[in-house]
Backbone and ligand atoms as CSV (ligand in chain L), in Angstrom:
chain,resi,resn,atom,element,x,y,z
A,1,UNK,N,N,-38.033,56.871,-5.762
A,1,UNK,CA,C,-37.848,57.540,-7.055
A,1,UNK,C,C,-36.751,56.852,-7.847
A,2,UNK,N,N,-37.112,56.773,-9.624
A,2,UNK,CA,C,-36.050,56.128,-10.003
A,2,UNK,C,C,-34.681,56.611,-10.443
A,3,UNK,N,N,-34.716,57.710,-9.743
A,3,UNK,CA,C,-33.301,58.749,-9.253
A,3,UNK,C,C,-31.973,58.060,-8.728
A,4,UNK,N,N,-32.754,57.407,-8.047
A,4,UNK,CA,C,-31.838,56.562,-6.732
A,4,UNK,C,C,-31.391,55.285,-7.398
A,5,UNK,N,N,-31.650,54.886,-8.277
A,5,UNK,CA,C,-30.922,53.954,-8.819
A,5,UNK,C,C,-29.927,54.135,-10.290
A,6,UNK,N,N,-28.869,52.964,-10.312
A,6,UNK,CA,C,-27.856,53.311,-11.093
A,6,UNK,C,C,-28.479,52.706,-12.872
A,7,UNK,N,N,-27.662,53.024,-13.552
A,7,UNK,CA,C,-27.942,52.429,-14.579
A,7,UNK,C,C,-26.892,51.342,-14.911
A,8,UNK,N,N,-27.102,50.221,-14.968
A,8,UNK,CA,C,-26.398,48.752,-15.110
A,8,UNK,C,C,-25.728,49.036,-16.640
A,9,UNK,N,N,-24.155,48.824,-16.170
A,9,UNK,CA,C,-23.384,48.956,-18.000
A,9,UNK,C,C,-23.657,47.517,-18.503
A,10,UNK,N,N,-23.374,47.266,-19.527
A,10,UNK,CA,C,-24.088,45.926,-20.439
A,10,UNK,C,C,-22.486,45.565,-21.286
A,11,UNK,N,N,-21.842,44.564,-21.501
A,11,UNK,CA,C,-20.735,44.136,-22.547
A,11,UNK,C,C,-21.074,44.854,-23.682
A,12,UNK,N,N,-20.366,45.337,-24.578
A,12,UNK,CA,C,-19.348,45.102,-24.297
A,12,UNK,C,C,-18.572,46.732,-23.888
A,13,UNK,N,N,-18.848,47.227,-22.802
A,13,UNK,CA,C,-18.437,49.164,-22.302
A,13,UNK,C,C,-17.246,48.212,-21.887
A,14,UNK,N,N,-16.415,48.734,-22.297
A,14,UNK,CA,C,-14.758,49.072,-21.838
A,14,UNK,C,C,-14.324,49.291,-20.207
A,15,UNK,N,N,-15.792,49.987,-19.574
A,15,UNK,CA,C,-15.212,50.136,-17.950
A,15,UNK,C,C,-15.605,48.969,-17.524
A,16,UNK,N,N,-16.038,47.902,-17.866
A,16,UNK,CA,C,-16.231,46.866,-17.634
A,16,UNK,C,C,-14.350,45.992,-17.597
A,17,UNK,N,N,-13.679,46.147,-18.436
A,17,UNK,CA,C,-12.382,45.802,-18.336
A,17,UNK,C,C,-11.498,46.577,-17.333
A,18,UNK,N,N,-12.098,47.680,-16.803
A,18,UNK,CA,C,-11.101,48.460,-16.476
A,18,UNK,C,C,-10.385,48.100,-14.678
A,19,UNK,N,N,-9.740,48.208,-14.022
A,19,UNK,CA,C,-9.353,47.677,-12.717
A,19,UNK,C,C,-10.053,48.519,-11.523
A,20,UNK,N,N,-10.734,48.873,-11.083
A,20,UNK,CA,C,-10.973,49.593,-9.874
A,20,UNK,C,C,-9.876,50.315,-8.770
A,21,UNK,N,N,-10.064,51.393,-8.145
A,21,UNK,CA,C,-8.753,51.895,-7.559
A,21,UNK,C,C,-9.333,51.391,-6.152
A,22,UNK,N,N,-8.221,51.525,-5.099
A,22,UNK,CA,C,-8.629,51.353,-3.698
A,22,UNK,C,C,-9.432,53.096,-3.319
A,23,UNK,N,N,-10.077,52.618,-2.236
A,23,UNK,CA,C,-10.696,53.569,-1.987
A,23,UNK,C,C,-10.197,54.172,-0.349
A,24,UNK,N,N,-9.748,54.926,-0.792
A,24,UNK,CA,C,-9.057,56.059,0.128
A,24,UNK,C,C,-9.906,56.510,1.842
A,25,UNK,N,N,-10.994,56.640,1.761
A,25,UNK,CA,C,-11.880,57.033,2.678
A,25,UNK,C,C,-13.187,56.734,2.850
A,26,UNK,N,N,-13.884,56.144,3.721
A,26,UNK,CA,C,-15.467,55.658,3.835
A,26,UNK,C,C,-15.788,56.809,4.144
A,27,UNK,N,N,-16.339,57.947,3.515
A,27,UNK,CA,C,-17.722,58.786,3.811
A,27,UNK,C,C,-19.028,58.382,3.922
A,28,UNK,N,N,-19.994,59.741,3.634
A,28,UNK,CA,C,-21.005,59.629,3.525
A,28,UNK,C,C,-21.905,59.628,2.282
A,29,UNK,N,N,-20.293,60.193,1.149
A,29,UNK,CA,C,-20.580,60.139,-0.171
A,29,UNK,C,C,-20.951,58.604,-0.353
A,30,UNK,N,N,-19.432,57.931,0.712
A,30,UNK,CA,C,-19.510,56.830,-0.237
A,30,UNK,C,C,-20.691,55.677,-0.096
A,31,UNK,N,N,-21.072,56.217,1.193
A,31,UNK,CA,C,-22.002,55.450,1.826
A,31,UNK,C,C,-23.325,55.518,1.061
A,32,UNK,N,N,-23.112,56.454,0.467
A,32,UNK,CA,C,-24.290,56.878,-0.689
A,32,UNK,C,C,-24.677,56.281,-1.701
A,33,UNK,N,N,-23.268,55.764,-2.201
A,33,UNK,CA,C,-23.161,55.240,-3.694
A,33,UNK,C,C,-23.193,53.988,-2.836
A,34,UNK,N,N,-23.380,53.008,-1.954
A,34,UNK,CA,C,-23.138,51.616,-1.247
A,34,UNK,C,C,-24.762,51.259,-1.441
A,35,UNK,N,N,-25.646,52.015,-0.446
A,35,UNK,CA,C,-26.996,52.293,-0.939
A,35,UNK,C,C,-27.750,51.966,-1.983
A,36,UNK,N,N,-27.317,53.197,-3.061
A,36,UNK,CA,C,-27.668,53.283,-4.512
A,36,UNK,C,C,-27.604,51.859,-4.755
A,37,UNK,N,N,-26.109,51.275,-5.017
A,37,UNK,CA,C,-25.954,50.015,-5.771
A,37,UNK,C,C,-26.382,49.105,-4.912
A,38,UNK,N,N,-26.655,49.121,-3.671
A,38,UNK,CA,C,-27.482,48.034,-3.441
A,38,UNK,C,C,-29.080,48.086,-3.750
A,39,UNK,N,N,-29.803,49.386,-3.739
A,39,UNK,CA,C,-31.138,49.636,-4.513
A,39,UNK,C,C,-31.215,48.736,-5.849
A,40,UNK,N,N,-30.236,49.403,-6.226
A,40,UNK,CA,C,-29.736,48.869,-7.573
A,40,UNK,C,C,-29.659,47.391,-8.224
A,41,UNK,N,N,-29.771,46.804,-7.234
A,41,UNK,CA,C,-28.981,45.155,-7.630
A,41,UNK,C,C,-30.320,44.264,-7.055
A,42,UNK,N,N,-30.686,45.001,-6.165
A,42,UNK,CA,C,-32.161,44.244,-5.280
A,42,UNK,C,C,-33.156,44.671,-6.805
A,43,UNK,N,N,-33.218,45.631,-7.589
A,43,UNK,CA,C,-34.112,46.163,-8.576
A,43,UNK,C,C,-33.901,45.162,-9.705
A,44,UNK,N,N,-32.972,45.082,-9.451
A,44,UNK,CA,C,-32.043,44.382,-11.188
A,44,UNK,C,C,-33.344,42.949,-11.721
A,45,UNK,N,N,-33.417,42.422,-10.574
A,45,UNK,CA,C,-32.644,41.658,-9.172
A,45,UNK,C,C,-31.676,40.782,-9.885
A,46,UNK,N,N,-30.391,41.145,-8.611
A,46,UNK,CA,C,-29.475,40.187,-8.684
A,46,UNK,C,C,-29.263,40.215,-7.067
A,47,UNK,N,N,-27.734,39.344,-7.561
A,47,UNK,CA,C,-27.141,38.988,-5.920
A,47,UNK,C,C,-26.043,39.544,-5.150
A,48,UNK,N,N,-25.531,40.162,-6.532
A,48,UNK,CA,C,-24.327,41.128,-6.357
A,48,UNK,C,C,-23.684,41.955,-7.169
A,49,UNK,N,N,-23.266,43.231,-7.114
A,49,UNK,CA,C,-23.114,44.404,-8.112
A,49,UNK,C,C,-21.694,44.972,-7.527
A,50,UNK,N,N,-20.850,44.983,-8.742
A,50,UNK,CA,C,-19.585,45.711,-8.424
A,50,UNK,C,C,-19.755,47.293,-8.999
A,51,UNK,N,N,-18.771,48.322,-8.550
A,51,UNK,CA,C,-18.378,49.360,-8.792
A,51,UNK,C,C,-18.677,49.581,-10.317
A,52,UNK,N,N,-17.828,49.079,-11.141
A,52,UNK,CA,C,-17.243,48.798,-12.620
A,52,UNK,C,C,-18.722,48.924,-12.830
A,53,UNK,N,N,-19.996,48.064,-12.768
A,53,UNK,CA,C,-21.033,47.561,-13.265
A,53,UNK,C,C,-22.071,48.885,-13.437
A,54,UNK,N,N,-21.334,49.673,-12.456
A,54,UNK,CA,C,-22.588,51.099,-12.666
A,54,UNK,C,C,-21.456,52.594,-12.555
A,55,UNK,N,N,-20.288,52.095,-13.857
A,55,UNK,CA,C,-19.311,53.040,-14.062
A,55,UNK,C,C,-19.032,54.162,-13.223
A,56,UNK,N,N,-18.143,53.299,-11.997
A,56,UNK,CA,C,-17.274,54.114,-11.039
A,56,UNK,C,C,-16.470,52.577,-10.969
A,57,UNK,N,N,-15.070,53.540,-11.008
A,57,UNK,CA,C,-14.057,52.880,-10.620
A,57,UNK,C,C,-13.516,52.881,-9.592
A,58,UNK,N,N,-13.968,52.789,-8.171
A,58,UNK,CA,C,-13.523,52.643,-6.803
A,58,UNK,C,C,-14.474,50.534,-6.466
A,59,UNK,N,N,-13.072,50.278,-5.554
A,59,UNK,CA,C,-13.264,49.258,-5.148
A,59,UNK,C,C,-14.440,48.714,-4.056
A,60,UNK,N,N,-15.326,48.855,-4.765
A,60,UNK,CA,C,-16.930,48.992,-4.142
A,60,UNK,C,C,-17.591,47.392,-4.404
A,61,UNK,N,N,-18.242,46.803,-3.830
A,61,UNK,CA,C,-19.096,45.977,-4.287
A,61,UNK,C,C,-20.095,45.557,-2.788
A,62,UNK,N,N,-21.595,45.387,-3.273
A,62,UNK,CA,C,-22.175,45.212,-2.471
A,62,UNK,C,C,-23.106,43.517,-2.959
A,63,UNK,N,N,-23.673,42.850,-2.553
A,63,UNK,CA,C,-24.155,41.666,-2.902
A,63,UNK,C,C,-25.175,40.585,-1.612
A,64,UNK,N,N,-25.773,40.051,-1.910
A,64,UNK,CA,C,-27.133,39.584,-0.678
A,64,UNK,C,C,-27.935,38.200,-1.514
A,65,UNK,N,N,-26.906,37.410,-0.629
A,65,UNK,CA,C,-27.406,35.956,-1.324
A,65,UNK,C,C,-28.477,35.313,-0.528
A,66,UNK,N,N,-29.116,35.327,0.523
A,66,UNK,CA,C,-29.761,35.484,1.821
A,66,UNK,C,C,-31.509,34.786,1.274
A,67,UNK,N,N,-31.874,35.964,0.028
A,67,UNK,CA,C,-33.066,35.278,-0.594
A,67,UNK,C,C,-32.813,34.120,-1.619
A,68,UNK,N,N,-31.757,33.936,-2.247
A,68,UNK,CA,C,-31.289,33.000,-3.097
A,68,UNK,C,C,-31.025,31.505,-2.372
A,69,UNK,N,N,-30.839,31.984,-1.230
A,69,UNK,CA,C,-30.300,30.825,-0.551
A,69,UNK,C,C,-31.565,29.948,0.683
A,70,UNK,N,N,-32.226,30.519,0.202
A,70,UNK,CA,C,-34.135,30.471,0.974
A,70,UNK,C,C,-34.481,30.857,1.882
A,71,UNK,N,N,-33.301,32.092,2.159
A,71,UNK,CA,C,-34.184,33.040,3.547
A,71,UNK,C,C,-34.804,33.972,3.291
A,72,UNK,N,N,-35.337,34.391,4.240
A,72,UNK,CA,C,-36.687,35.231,4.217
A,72,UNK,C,C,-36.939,37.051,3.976
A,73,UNK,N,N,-35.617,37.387,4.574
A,73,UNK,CA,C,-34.844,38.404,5.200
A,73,UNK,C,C,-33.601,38.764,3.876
A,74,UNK,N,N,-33.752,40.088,4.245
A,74,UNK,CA,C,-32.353,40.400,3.183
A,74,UNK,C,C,-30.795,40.714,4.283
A,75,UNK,N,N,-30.291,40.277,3.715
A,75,UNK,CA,C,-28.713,40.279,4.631
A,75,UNK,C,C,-27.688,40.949,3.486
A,76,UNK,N,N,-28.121,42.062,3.369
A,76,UNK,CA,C,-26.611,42.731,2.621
A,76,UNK,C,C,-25.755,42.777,3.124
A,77,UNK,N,N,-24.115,42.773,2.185
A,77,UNK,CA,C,-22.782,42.672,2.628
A,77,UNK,C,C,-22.376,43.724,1.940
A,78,UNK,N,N,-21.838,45.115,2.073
A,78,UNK,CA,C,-20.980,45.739,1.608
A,78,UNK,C,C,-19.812,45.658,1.508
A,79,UNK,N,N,-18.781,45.560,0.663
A,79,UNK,CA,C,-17.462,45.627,0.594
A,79,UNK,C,C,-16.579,46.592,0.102
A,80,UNK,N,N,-15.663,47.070,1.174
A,80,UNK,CA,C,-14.914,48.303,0.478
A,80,UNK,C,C,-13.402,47.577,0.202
A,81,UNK,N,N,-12.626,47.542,-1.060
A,81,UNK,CA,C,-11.279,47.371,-0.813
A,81,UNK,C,C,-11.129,45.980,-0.603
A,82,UNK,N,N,-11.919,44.837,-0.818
A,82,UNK,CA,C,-12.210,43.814,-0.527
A,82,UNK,C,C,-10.723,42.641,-1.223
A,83,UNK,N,N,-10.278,41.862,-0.111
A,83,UNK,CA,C,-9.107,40.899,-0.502
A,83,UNK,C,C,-9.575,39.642,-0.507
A,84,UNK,N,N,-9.357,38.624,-1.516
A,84,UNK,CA,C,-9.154,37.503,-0.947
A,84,UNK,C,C,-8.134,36.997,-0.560
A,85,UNK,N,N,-8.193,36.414,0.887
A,85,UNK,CA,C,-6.819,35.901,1.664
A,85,UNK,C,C,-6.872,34.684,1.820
A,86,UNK,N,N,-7.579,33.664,1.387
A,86,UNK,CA,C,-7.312,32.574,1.513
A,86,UNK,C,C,-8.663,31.663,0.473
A,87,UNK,N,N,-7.938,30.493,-0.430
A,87,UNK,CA,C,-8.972,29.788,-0.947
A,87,UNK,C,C,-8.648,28.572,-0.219
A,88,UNK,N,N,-9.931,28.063,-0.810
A,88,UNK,CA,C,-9.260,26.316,-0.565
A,88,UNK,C,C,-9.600,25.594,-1.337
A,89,UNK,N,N,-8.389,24.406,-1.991
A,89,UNK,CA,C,-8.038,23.783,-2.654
A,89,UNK,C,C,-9.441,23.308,-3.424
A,90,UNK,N,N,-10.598,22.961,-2.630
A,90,UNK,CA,C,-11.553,22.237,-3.081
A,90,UNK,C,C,-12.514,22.850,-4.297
A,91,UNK,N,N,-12.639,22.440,-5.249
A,91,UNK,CA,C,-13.423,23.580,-6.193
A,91,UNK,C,C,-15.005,23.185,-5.906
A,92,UNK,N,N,-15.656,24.158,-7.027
A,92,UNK,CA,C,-16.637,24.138,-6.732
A,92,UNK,C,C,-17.440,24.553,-8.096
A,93,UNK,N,N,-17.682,23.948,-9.124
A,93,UNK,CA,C,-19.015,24.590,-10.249
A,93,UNK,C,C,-19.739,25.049,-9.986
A,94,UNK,N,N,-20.382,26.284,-10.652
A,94,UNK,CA,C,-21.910,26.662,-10.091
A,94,UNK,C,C,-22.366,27.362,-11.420
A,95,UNK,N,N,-23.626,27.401,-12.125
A,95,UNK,CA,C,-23.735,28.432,-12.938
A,95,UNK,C,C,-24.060,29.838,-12.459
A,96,UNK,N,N,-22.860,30.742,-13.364
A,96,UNK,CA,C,-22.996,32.249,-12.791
A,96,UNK,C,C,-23.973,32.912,-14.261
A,97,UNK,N,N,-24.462,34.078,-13.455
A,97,UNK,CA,C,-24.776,34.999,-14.489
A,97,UNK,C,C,-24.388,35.899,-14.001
A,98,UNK,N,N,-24.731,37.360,-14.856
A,98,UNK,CA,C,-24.038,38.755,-14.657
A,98,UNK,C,C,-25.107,39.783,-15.312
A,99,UNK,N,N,-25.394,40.573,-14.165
A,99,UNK,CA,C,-25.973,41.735,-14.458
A,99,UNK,C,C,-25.584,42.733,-16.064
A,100,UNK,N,N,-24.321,42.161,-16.212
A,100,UNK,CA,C,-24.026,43.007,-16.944
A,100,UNK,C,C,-23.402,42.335,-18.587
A,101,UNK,N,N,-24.391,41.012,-18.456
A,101,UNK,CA,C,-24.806,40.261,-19.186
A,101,UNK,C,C,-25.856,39.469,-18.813
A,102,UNK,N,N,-26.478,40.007,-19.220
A,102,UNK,CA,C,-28.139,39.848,-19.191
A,102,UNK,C,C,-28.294,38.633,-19.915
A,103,UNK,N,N,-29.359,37.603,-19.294
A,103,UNK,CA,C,-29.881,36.400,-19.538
A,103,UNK,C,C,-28.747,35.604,-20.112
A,104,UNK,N,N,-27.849,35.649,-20.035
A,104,UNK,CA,C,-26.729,34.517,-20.554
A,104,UNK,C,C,-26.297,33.768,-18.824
A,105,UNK,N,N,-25.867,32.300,-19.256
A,105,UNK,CA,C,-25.327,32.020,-18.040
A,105,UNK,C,C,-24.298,30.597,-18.551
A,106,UNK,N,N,-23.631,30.682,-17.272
A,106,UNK,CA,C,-23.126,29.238,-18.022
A,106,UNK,C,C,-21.562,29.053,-16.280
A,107,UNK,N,N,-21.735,27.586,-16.830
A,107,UNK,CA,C,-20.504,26.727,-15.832
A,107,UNK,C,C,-19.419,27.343,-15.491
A,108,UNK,N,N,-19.424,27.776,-13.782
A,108,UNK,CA,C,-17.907,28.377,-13.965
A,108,UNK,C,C,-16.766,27.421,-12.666
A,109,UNK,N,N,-16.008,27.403,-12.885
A,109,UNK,CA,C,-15.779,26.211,-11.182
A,109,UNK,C,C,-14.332,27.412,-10.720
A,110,UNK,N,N,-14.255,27.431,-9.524
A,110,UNK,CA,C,-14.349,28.332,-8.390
A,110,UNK,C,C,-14.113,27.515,-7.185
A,111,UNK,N,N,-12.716,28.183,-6.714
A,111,UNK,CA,C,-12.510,27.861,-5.182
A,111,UNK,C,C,-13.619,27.371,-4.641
A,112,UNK,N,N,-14.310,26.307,-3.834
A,112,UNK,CA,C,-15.639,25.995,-2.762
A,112,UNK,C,C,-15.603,27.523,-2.125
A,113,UNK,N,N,-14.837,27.643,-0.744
A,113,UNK,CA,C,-14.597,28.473,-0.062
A,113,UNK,C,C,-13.911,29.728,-0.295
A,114,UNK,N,N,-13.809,30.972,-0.083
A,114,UNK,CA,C,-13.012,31.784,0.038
A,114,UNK,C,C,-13.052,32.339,1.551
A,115,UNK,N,N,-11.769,32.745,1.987
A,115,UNK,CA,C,-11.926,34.600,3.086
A,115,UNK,C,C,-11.660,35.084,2.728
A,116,UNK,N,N,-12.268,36.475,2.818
A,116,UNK,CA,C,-12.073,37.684,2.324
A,116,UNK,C,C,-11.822,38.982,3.224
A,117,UNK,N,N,-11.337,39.271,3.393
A,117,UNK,CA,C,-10.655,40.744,4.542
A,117,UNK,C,C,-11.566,42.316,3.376
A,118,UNK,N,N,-12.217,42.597,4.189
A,118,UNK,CA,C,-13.166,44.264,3.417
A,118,UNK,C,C,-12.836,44.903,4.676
A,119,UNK,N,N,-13.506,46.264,4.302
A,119,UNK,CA,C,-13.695,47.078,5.166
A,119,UNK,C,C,-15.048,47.213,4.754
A,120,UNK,N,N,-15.765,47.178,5.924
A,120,UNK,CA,C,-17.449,47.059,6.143
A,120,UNK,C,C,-17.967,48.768,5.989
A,121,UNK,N,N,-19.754,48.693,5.874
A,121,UNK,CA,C,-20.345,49.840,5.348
A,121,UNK,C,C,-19.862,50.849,6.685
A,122,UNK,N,N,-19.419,50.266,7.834
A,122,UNK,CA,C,-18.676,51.698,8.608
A,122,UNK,C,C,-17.700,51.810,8.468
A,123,UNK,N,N,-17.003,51.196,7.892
A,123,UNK,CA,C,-15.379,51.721,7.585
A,123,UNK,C,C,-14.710,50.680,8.351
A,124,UNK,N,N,-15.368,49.681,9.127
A,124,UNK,CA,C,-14.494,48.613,10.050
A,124,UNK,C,C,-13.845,47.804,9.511
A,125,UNK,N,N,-12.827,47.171,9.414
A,125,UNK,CA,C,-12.013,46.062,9.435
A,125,UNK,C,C,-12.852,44.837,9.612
A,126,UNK,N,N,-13.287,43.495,8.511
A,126,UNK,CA,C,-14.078,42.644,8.724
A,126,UNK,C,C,-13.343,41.882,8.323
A,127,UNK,N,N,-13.806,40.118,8.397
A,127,UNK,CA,C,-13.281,39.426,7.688
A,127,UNK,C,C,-14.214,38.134,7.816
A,128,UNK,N,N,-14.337,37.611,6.640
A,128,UNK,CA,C,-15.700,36.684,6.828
A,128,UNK,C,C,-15.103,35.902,5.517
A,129,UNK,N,N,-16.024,34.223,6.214
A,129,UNK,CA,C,-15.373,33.274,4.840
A,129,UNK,C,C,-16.910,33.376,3.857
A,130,UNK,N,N,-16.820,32.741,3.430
A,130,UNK,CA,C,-17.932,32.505,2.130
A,130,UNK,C,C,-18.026,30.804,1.530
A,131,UNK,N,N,-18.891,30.420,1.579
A,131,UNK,CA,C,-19.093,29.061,1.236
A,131,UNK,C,C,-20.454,28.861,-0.274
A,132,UNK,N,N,-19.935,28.071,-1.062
A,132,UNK,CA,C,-21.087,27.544,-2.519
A,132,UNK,C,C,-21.070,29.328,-2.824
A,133,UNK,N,N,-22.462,29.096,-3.059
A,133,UNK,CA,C,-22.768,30.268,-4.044
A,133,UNK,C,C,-22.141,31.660,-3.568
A,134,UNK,N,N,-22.099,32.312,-2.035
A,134,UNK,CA,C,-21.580,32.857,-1.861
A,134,UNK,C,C,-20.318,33.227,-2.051
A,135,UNK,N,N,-19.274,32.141,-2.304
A,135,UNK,CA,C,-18.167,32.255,-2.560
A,135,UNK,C,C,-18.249,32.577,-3.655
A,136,UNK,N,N,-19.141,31.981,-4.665
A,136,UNK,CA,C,-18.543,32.207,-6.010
A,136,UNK,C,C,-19.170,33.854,-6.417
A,137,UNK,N,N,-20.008,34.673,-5.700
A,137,UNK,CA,C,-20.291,35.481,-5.924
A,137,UNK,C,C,-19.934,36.255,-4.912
A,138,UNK,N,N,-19.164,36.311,-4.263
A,138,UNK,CA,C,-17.991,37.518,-3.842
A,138,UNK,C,C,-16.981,37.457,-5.033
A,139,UNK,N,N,-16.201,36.465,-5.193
A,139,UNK,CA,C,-15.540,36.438,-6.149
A,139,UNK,C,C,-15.683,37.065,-7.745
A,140,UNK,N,N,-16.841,36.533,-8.354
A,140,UNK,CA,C,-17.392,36.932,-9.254
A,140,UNK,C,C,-16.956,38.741,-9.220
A,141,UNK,N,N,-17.669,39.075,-7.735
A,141,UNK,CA,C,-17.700,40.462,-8.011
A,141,UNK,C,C,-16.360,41.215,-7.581
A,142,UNK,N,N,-15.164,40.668,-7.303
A,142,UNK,CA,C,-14.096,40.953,-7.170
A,142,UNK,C,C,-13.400,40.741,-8.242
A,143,UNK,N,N,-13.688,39.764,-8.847
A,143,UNK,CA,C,-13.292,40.017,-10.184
A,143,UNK,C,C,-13.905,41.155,-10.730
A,144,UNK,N,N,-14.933,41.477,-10.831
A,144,UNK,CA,C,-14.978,42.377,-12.004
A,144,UNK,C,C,-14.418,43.993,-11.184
A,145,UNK,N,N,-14.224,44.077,-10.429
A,145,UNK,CA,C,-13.393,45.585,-9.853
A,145,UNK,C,C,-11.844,45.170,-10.303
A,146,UNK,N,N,-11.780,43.910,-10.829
A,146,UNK,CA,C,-9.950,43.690,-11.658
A,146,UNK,C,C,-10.163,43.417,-13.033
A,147,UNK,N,N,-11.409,44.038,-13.553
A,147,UNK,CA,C,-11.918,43.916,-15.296
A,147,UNK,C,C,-11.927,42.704,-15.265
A,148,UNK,N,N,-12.583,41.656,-14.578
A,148,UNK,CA,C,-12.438,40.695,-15.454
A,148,UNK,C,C,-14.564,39.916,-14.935
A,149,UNK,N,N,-14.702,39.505,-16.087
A,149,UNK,CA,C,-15.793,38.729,-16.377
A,149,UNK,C,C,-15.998,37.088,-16.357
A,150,UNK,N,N,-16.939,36.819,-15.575
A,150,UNK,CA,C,-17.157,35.104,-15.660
A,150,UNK,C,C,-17.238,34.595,-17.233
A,151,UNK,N,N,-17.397,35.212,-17.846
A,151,UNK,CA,C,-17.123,34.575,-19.212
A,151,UNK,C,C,-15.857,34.681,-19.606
A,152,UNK,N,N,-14.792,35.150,-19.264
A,152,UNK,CA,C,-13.225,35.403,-19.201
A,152,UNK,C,C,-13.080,33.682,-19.100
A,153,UNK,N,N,-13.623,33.046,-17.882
A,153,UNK,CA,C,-13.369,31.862,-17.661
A,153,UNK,C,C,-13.519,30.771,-18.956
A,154,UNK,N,N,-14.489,31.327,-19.874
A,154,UNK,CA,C,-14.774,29.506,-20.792
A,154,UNK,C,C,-13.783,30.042,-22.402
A,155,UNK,N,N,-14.073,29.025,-22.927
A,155,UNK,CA,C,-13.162,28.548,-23.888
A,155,UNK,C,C,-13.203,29.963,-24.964
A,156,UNK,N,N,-12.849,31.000,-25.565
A,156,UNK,CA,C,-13.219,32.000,-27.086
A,156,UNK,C,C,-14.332,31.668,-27.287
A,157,UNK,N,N,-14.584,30.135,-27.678
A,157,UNK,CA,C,-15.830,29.535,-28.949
A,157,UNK,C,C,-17.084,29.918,-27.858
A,158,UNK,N,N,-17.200,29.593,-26.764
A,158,UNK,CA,C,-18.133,29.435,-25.908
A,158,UNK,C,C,-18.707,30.965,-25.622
A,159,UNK,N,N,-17.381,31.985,-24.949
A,159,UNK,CA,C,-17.681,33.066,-24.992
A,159,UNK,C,C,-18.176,33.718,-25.743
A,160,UNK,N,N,-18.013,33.789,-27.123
A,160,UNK,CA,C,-18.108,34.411,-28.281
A,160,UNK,C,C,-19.843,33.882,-28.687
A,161,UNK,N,N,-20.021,32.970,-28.471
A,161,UNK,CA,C,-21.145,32.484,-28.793
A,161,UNK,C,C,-22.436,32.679,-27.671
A,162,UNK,N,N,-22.141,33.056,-26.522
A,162,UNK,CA,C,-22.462,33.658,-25.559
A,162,UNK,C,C,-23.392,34.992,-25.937
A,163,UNK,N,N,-22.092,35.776,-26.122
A,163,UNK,CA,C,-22.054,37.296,-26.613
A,163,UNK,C,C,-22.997,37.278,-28.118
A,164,UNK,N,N,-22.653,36.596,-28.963
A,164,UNK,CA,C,-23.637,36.933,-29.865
A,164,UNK,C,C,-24.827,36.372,-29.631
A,165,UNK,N,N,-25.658,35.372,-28.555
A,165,UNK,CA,C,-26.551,35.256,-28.563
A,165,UNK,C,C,-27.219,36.677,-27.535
A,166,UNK,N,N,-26.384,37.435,-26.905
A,166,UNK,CA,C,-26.682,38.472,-26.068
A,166,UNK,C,C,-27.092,39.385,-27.011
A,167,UNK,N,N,-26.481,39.392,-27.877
A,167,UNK,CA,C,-26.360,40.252,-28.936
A,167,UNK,C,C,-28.086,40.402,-30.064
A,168,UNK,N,N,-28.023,39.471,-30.298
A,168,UNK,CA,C,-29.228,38.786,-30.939
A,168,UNK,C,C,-30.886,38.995,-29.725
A,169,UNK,N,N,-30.213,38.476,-28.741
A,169,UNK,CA,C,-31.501,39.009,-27.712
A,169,UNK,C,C,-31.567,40.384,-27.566
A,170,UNK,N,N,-30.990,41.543,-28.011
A,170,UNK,CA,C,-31.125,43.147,-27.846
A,170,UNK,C,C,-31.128,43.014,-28.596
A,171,UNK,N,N,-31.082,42.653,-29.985
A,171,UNK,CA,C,-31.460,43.430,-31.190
A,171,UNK,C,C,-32.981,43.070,-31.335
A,172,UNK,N,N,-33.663,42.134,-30.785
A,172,UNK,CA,C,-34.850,41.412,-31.135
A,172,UNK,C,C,-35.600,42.426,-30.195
A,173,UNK,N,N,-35.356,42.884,-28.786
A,173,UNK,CA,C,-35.882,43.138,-28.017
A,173,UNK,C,C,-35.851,44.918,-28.430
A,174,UNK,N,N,-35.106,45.590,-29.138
A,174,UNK,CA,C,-35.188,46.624,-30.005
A,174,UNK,C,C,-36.338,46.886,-31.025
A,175,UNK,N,N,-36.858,45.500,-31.285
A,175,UNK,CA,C,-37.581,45.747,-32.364
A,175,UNK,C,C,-39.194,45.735,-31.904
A,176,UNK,N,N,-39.362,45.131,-30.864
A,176,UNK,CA,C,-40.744,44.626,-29.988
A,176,UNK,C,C,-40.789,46.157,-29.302
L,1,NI,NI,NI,-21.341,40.237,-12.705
């Protein structure tokens, strides 16, 4: 039922800037809303969905690069409270997009590697590195539980021109 899924916020909603809080306790609530947004992001389809993206501000993000990356199988990662503890020096370009900018994409360069310390969908203590796309999309989505957007990264002119072509694609798609 399409109950069970969230509704994706779009640029430019304000909780999109906003920081995410830590999250106090793994329930069954929360385990609920982990679910949802992963329904959610497999529907979209994307690869990864933060908190912020389906207006709740707890440090949530779930994401499953697994088919992107040419496997067969889905391998979701939940993250509660999620740190990065270590980059490395080596960067890495990749083009990102964002659920919550629809059909825009563009160059972002990004640590190669990250680790990241979460607390997993049982509440455990994990810690796992991330390599290429994965890295850049944990990150991605850790950024946005600290308001911030892969288009944060490029130049005003670029961003801006971004946004109004986003802009221009919903108004067209309003009219059809
Ligand atoms: Ni995003």
């Amino acid at each position: 039922m399409t109950k069970d899924l969230y509704d994706i916020i779009i640029v430019p909603d304000p909780v999109l800037k906003e920081t995410a809080q830590p999250v106090a306790q793994i329930d069954d609530a929360l385990r609920a809303q982990m679910d949802r947004m992963l329904a959610t992001m497999y529907d979209a389809p994307g690869i990864g969905l933060a908190a912020n993206q389906v207006g709740l501000l707890n440090r949530v993000l779930v994401m499953d690069v697994a088919q992107r990356e040419g496997e067969n199988s889905r391998k979701p990662v939940c993250m509660v409270n999620p740190e990065v503890i270590w980059t490395s020096e080596e960067p890495s370009v990749m083009e990102e997009g964002c659920l919550s900018i629809p059909g825009q994409y563009a160059q972002v360069q990004r640590p190669k590697s990250v680790r990241v310390k979460y607390l997993n969908y049982d509440g455990e203590m994990e810690e796992a590195e991330f390599e290429d796309l994965a890295s850049h999309c944990v990150q991605h989505e850790i950024d946005h539980l600290n308001g911030v957007l892969f288009i944060d990264y490029l130049s005003s002119l670029k961003r801006n021109m971004l946004l109004r072509k986003l802009q221009k694609a919903q108004k067209e798609s309003q009219i059809l």
